[in-house]
C-alpha positions as CSV (number, residue, x, y, z in Angstrom):
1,X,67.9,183.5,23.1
2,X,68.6,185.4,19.5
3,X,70.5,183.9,16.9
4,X,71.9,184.4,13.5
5,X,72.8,181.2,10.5
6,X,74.5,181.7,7.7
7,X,75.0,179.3,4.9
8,X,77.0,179.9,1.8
9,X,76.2,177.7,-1.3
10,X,79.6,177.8,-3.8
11,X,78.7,177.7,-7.5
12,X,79.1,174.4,-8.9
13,X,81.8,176.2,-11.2
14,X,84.2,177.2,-8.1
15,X,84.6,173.1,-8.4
16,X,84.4,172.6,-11.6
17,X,87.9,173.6,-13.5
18,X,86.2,173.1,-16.7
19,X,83.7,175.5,-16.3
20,X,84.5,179.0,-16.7
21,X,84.2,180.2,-12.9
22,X,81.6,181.7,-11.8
23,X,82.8,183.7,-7.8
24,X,79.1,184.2,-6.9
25,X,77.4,181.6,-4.7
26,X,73.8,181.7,-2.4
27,X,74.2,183.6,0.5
28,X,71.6,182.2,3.5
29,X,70.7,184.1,6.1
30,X,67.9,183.1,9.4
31,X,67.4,185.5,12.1
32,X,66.0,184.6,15.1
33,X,64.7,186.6,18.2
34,X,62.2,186.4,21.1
35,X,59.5,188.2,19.0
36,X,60.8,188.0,15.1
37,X,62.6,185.8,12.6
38,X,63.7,185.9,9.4
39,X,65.2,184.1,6.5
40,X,66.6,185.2,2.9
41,X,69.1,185.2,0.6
42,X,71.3,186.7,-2.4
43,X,74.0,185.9,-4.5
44,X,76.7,187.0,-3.4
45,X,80.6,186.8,-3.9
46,X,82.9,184.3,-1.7
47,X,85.3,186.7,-1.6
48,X,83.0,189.4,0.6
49,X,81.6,186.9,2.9
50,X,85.0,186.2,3.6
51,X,85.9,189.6,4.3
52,X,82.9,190.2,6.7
53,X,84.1,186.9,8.7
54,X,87.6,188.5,9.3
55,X,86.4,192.3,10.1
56,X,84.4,190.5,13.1
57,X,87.7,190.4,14.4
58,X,88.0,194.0,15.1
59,X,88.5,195.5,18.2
60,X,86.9,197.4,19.4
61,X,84.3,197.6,17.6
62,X,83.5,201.3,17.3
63,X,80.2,203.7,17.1
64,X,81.7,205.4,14.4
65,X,83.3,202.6,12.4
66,X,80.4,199.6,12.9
67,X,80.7,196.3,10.6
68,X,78.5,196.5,8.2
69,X,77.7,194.4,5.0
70,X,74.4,194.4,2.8
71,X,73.8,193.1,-0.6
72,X,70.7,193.5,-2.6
73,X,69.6,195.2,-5.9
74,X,70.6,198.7,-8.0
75,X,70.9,200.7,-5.0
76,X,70.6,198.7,-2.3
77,X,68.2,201.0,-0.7
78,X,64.2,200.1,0.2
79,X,63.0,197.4,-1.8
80,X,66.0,196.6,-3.0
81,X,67.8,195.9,-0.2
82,X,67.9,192.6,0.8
83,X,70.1,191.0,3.4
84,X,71.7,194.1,5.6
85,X,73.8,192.7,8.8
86,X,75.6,195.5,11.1
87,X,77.7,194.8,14.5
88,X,78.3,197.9,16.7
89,X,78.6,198.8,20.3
90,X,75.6,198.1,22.5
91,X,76.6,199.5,25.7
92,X,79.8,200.9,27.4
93,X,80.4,197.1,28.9
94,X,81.3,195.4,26.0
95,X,78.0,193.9,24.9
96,X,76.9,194.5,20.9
97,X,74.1,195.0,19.0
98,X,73.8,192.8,16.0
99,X,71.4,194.8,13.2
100,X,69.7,192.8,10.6
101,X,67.5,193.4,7.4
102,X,66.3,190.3,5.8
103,X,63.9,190.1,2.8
104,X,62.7,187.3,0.2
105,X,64.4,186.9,-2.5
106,X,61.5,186.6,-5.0
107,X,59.2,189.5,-2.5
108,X,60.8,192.1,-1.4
109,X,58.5,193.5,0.4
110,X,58.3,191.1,3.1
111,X,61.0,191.6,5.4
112,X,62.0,191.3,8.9
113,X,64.4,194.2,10.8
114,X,65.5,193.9,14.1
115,X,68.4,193.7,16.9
116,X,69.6,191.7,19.3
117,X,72.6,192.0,21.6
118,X,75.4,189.7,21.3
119,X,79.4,190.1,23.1
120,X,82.8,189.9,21.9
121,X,83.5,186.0,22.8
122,X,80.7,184.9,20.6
123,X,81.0,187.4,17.8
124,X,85.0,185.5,17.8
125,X,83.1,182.3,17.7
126,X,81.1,183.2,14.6
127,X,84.3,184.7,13.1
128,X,85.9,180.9,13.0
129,X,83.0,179.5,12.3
130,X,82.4,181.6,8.9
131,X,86.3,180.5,8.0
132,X,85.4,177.1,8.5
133,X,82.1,177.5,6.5
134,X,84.0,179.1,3.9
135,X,86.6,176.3,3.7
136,X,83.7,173.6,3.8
137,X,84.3,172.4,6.9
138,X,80.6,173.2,8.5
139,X,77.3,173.8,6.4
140,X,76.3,176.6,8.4
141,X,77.9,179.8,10.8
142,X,76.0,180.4,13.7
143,X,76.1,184.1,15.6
144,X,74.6,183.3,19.3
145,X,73.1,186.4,21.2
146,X,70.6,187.2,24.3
């Protein structure tokens, strides 16, 4: 069984009225499949993990218009990309492939890619459980997957 965990850490400022706010807050991210796993994380504004919880609620999901979100450095691209997450059509019987790109933080270079395939009743799960992670409700949104 595959998985994916995200946690979101708020900046203490978000709290904090006196303190000049601050809208970027830890992003984690574990990935787990039957032959890799991964964990990372950026900073990384509420407001887009927010948005990437509600376009899971797309449907269909299509080849040409996947869900995609990344954040990392400059460019985002190589080295300095590090947490990429894409949801797209698998097959034509609904299933989906979940796409990830995790890398550390302080090293780059090690990194973990891979896929694993997910379907539209769990990907719906995740998308509530990110709104309640977002709301503080749960410590942690959990994408199950084959």
């Amino acid at each position: 069984m595959s998985k994916l965990t995200i946690a979101y850490k708020y900046d203490a400022s978000f709290f904090d009225k006196k303190l000049t706010r601050d809208d970027f807050g830890w992003l984690s991210v574990a990935v787990e499949t039957d032959r890799f796993s991964g964990k990372g994380g950026f900073w990384v504004q509420w407001q887009d993990v927010k948005e990437f919880g509600e376009a899971l609620g797309s449907f269909p999901i299509s080849e040409d218009h996947p869900i995609t979100v990344q954040w990392g450095f400059d460019m985002q691209e190589g080295d300095d990309l590090i947490l990429r997450l894409e949801v797209a059509p698998a097959d034509k019987r609904g299933n989906l492939a979940v796409r990830f790109e995790v890398a550390d933080y302080v090293e780059p270079r090690s990194r973990a890619r891979g896929v694993f395939l997910t379907n539209y009743p769990d990907l719906d799960a995740f998308r509530f459980e990110i709104a309640r992670l977002m709301d503080g409700e749960i410590e942690n949104a959990t994408l199950n997957g084959q």
